[in-house]
N, CA, C and O atoms as a GROMACS GRO file, in nm:
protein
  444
    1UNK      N    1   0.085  -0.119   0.000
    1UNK     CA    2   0.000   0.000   0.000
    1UNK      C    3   0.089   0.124   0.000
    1UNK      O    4   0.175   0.123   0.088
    2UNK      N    5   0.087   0.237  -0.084
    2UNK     CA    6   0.119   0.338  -0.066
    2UNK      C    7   0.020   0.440  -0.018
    2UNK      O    8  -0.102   0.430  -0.027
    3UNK      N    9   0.095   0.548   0.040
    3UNK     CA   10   0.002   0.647   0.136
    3UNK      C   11   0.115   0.776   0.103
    3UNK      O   12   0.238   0.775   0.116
    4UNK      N   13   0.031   0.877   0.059
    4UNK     CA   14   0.109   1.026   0.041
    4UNK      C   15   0.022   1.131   0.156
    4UNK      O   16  -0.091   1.148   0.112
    5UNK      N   17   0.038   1.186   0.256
    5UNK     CA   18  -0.033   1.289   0.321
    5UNK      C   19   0.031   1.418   0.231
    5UNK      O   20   0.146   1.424   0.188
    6UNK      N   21  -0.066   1.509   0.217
    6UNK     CA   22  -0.077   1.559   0.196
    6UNK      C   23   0.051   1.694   0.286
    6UNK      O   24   0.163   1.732   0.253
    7UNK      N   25  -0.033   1.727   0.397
    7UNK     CA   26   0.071   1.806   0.514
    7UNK      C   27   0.255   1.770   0.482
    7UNK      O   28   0.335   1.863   0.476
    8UNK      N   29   0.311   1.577   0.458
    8UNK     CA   30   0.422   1.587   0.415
    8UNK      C   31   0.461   1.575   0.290
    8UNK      O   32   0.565   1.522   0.251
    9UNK      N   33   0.381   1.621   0.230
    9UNK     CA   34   0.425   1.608   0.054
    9UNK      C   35   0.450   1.761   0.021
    9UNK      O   36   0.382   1.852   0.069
   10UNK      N   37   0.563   1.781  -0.074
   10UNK     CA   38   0.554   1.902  -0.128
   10UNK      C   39   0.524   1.878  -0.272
   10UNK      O   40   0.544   1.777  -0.338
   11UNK      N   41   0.472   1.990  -0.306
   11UNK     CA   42   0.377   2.008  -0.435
   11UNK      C   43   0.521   2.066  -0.571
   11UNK      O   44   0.625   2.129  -0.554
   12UNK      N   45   0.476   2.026  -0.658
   12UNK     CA   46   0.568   2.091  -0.750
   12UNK      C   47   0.551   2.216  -0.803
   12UNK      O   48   0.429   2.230  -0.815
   13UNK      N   49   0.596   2.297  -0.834
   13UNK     CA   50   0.543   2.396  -0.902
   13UNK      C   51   0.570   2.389  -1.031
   13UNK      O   52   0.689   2.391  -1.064
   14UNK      N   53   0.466   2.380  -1.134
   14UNK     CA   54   0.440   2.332  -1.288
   14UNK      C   55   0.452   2.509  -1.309
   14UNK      O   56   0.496   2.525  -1.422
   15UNK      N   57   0.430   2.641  -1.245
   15UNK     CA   58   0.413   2.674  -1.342
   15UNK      C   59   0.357   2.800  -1.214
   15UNK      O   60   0.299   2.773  -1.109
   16UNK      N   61   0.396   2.939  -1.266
   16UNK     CA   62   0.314   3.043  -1.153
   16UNK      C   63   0.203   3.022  -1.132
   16UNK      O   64   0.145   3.071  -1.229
   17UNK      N   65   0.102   2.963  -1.041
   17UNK     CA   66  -0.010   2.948  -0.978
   17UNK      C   67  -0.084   2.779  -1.023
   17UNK      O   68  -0.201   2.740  -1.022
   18UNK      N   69  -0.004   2.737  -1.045
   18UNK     CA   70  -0.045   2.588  -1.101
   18UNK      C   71   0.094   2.508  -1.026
   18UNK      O   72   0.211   2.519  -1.061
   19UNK      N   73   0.024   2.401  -0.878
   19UNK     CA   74   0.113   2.335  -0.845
   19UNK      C   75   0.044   2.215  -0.826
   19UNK      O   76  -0.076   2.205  -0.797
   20UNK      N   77   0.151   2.095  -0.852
   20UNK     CA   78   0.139   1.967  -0.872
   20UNK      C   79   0.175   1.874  -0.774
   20UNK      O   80   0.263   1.911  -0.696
   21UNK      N   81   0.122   1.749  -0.757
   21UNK     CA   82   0.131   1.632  -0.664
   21UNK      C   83   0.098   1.511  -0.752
   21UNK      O   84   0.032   1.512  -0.856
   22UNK      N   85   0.143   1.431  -0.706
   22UNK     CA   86   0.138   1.272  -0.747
   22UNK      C   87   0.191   1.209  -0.711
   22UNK      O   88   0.304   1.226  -0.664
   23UNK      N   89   0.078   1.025  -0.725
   23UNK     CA   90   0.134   0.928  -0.649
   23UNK      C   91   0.128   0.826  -0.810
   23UNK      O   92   0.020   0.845  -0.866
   24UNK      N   93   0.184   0.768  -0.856
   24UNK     CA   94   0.178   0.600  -0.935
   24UNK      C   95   0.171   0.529  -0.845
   24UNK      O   96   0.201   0.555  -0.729
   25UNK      N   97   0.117   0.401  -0.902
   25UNK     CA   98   0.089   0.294  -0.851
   25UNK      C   99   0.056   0.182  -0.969
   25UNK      O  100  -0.060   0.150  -0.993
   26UNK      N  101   0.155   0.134  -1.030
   26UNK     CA  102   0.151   0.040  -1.157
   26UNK      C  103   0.136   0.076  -1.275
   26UNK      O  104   0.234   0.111  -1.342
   27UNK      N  105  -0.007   0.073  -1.335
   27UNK     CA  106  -0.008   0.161  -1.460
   27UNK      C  107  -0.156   0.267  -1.389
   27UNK      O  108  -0.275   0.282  -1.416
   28UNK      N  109  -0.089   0.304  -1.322
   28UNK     CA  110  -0.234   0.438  -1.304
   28UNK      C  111  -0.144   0.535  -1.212
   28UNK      O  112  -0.052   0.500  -1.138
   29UNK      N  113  -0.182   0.642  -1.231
   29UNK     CA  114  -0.143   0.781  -1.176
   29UNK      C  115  -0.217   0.856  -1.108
   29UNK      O  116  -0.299   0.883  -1.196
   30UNK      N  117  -0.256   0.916  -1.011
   30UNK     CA  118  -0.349   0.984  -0.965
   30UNK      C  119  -0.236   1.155  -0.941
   30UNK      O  120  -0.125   1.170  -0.891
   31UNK      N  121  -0.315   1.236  -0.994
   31UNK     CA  122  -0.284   1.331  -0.977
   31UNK      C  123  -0.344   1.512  -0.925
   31UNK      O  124  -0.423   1.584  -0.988
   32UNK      N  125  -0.294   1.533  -0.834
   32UNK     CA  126  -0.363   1.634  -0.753
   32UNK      C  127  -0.297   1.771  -0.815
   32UNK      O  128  -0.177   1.795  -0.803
   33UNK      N  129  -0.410   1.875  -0.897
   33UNK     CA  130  -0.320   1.996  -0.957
   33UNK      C  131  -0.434   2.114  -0.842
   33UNK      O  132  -0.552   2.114  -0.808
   34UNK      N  133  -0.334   2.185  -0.822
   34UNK     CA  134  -0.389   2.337  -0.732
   34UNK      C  135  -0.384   2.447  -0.842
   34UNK      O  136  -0.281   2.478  -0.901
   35UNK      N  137  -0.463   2.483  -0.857
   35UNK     CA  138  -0.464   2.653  -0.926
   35UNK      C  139  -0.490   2.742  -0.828
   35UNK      O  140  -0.561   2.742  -0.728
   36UNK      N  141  -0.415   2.821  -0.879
   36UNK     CA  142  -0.409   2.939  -0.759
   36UNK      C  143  -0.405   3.095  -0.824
   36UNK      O  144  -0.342   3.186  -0.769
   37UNK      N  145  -0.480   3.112  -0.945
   37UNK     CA  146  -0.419   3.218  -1.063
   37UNK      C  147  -0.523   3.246  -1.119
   37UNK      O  148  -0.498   3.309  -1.221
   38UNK      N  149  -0.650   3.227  -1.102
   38UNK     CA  150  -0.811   3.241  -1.098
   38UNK      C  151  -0.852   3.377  -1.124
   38UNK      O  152  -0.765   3.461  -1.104
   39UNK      N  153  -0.958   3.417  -1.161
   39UNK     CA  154  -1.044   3.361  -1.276
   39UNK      C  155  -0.947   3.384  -1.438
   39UNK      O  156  -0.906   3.497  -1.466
   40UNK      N  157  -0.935   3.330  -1.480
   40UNK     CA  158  -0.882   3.374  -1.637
   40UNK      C  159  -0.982   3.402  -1.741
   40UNK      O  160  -1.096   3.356  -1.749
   41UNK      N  161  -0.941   3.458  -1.794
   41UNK     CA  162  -1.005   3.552  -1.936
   41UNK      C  163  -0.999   3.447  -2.029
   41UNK      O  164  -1.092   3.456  -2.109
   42UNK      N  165  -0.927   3.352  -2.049
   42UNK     CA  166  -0.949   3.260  -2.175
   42UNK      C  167  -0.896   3.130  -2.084
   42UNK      O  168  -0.856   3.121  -1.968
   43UNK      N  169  -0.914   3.042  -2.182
   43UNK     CA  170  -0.904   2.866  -2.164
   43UNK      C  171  -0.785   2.833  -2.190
   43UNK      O  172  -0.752   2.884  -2.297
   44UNK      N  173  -0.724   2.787  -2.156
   44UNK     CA  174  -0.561   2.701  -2.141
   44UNK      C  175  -0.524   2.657  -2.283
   44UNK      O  176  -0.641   2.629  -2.309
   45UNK      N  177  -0.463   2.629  -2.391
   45UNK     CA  178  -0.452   2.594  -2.506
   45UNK      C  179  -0.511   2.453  -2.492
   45UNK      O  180  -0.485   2.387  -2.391
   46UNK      N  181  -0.608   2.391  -2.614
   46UNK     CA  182  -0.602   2.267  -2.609
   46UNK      C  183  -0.472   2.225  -2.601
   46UNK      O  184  -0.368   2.289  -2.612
   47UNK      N  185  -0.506   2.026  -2.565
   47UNK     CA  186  -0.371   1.989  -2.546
   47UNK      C  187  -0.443   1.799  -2.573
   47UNK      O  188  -0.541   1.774  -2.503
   48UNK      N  189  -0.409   1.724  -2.635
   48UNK     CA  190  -0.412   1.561  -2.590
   48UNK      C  191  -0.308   1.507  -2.591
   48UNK      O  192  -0.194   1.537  -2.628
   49UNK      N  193  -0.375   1.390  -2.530
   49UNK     CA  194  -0.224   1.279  -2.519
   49UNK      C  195  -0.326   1.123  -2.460
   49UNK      O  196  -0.430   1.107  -2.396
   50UNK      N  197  -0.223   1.034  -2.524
   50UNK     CA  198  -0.239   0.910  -2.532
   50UNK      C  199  -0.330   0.840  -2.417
   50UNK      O  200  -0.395   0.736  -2.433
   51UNK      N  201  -0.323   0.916  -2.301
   51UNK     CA  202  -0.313   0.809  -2.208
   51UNK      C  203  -0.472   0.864  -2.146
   51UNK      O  204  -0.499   0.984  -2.149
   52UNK      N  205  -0.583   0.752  -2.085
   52UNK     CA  206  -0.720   0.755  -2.045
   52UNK      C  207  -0.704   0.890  -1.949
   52UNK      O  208  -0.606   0.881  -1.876
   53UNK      N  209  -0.789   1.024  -1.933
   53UNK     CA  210  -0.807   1.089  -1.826
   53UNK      C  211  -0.905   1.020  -1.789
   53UNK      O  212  -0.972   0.948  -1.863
   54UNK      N  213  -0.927   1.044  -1.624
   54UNK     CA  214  -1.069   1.099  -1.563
   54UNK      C  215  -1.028   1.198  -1.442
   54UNK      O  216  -0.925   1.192  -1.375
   55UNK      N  217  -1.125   1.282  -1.432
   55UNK     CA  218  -1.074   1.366  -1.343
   55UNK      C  219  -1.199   1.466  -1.255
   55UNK      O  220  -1.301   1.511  -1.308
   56UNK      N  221  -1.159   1.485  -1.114
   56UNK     CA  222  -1.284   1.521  -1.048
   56UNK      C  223  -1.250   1.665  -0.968
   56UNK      O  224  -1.145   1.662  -0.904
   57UNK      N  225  -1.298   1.744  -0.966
   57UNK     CA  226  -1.336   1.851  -0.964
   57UNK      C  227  -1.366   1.892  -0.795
   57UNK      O  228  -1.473   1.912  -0.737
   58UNK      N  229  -1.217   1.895  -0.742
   58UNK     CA  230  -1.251   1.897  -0.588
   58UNK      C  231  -1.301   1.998  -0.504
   58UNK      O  232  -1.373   1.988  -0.404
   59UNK      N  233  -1.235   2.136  -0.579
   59UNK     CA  234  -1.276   2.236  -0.517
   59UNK      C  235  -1.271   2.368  -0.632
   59UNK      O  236  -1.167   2.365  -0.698
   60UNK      N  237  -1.363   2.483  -0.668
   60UNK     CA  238  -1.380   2.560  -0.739
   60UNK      C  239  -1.435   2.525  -0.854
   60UNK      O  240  -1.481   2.410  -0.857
   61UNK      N  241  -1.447   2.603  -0.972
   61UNK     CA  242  -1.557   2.640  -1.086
   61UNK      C  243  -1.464   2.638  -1.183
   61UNK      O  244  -1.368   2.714  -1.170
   62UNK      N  245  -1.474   2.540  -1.312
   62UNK     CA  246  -1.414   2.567  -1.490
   62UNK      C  247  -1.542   2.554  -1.594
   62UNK      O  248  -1.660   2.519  -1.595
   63UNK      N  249  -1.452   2.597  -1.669
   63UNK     CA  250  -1.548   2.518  -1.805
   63UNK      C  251  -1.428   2.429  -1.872
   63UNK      O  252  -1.305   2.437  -1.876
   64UNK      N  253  -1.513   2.353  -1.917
   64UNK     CA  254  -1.440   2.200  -1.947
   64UNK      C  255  -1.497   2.191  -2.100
   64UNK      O  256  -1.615   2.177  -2.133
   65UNK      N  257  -1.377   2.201  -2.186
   65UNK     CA  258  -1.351   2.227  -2.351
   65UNK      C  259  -1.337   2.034  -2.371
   65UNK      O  260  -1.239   1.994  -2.307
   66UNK      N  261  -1.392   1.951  -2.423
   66UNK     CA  262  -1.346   1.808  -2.518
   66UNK      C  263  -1.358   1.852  -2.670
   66UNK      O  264  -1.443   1.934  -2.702
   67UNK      N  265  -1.269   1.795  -2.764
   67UNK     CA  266  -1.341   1.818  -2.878
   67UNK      C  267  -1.429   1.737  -2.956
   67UNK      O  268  -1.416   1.615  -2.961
   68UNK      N  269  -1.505   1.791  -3.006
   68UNK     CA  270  -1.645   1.768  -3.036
   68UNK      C  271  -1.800   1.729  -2.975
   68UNK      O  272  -1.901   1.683  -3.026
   69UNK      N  273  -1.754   1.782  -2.811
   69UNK     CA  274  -1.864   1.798  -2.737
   69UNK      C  275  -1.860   1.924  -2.691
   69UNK      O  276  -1.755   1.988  -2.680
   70UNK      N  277  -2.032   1.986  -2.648
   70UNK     CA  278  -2.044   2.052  -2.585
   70UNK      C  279  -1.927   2.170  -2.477
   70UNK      O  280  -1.842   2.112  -2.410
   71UNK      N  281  -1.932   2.296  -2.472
   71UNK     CA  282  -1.823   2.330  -2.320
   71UNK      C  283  -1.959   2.307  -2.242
   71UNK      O  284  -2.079   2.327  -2.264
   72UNK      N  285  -1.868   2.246  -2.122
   72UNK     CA  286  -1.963   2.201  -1.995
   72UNK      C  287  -1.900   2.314  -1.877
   72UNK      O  288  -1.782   2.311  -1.845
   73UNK      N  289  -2.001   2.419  -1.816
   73UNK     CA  290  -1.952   2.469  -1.704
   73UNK      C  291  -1.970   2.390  -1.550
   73UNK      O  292  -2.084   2.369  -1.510
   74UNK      N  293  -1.862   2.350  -1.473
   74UNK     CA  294  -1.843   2.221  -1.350
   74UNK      C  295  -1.807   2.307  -1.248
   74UNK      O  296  -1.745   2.408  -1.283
   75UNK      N  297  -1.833   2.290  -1.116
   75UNK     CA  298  -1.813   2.270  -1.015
   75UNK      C  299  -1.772   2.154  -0.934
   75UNK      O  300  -1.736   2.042  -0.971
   76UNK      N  301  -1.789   2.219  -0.775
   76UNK     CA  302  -1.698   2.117  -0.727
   76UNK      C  303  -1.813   2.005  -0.707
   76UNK      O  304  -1.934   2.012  -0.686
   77UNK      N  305  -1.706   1.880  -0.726
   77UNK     CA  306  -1.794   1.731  -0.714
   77UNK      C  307  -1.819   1.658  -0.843
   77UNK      O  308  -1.829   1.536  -0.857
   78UNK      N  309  -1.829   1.769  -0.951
   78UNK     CA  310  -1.834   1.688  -1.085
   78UNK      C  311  -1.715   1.624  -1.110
   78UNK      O  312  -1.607   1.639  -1.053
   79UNK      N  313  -1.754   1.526  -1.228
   79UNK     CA  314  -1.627   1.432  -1.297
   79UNK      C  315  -1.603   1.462  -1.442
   79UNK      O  316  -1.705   1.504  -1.497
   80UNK      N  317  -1.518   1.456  -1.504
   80UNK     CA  318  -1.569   1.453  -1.644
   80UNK      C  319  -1.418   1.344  -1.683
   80UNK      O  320  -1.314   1.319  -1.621
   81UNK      N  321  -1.467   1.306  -1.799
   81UNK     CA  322  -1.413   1.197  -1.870
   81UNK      C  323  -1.319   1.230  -1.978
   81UNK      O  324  -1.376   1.312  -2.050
   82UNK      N  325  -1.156   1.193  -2.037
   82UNK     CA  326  -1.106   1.197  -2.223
   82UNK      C  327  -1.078   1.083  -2.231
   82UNK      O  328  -1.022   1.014  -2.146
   83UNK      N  329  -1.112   1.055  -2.327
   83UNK     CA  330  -1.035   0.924  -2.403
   83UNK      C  331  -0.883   1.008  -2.473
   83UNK      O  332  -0.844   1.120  -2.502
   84UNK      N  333  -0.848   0.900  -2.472
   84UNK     CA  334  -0.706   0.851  -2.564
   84UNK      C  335  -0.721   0.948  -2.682
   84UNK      O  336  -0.805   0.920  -2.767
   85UNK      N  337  -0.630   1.088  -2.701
   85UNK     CA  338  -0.610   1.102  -2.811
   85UNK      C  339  -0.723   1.254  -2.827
   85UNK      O  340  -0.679   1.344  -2.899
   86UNK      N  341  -0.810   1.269  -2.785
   86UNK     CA  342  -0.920   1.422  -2.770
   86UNK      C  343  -0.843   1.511  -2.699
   86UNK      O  344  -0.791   1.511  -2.587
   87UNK      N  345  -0.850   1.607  -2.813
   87UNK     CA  346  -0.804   1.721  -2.726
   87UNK      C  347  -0.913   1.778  -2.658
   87UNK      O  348  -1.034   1.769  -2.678
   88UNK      N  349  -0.802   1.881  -2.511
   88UNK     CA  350  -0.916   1.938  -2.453
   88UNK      C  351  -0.828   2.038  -2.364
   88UNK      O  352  -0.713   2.078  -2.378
   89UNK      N  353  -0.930   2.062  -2.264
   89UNK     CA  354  -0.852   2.218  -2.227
   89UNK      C  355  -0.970   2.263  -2.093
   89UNK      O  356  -1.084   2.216  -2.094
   90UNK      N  357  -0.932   2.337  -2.006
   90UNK     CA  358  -1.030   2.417  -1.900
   90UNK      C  359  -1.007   2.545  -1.888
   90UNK      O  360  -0.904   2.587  -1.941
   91UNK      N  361  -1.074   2.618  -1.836
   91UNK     CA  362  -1.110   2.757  -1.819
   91UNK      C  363  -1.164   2.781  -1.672
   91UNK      O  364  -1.279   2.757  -1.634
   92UNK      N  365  -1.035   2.844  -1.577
   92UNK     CA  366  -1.088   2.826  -1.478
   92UNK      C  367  -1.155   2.999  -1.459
   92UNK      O  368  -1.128   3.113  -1.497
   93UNK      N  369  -1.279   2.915  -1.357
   93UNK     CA  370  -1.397   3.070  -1.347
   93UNK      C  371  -1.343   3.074  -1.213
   93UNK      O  372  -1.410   3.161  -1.156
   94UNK      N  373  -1.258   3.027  -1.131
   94UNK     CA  374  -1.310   3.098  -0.945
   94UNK      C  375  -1.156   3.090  -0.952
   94UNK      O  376  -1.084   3.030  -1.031
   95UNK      N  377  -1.119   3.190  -0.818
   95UNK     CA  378  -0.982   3.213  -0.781
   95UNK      C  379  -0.904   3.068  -0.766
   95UNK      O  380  -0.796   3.034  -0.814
   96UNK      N  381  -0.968   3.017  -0.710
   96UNK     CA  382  -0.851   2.886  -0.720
   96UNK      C  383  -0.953   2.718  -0.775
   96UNK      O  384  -1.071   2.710  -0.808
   97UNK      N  385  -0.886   2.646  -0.769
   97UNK     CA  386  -0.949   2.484  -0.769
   97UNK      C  387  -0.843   2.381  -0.768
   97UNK      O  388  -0.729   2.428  -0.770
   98UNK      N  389  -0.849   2.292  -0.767
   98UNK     CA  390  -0.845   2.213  -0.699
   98UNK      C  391  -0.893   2.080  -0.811
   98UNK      O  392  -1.012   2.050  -0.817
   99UNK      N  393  -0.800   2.014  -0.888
   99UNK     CA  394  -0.829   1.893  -0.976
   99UNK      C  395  -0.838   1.797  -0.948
   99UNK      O  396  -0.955   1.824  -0.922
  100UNK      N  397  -0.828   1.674  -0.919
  100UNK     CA  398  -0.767   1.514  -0.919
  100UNK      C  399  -0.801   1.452  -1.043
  100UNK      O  400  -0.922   1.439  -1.061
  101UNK      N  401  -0.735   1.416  -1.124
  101UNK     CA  402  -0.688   1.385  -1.244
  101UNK      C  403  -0.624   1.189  -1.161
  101UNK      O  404  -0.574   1.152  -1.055
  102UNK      N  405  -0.662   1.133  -1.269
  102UNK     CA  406  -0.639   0.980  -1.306
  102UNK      C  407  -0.604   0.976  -1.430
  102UNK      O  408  -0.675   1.042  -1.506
  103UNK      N  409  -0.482   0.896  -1.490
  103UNK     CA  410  -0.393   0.887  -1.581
  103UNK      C  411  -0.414   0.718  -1.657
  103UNK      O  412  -0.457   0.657  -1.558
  104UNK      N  413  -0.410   0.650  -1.731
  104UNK     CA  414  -0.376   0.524  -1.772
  104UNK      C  415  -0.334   0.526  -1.909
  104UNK      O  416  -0.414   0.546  -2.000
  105UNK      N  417  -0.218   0.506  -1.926
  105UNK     CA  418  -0.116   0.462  -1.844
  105UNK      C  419  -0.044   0.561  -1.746
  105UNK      O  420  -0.088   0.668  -1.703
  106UNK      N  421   0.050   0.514  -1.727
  106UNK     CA  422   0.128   0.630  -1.646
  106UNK      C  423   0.131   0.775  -1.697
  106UNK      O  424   0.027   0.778  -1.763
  107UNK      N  425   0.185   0.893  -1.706
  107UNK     CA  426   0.219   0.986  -1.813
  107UNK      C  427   0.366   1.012  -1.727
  107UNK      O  428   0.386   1.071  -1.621
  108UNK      N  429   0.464   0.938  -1.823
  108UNK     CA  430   0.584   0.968  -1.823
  108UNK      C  431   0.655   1.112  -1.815
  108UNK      O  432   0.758   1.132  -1.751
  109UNK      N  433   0.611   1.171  -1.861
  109UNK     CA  434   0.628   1.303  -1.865
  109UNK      C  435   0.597   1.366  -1.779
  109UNK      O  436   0.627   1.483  -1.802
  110UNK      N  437   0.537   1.349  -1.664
  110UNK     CA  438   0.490   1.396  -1.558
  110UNK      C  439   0.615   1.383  -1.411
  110UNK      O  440   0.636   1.457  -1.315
  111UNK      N  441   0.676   1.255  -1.454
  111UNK     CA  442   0.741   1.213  -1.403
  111UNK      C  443   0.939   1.250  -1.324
  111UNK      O  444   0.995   1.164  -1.256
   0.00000   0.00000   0.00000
């Protein structure tokens, strides 16, 4: 069993107001992103990649870009789903949030 607390983990910083956490565990990734750089005027560039998202929406407000569906505006508690290969992208509406993101396979690059 692995176990990350939170209190002794330090977060990475991806980026001014976007910091990162993660645990692997075989071929799955769970990953915790903080925004802290809220509300933005536009949506993050699309972006895909290979590997299954799902990802849940722990704390604060986006709109959530897939391509060729609907933008969905989410709060906290929603989930939303990519397959393999869709680009996509968020738009965060509230000062901060709070992601958890699931990976399959790993994303090496994260790493």
């Amino acid at each position: 069993m692995s176990v990350q607390k939170a209190a002794l983990t330090k977060s990475i910083e991806v980026r001014p107001g976007l910091y990162r956490r993660l645990i692997v565990t075989g071929d799955l990734m769970t990953v915790v992103l903080d925004f802290t750089d809220g509300p933005w005027a536009e949506a993050e560039p699309p972006h895909s990649h290979p590997h299954v998202q799902t990802c849940y929406l722990a704390e604060g407000e986006v709109v959530f870009y897939c391509e060729d569906e609907p933008d969905q505006r989410l709060k906290a508690g929603d989930v939303f789903a990519v397959p393999s290969g869709k680009k996509h992208t968020i738009k965060l509406l509230s000062k901060t949030a709070r992601l958890v993101d699931n990976f399959n396979p790993v994303r090496e690059d994260f790493l």
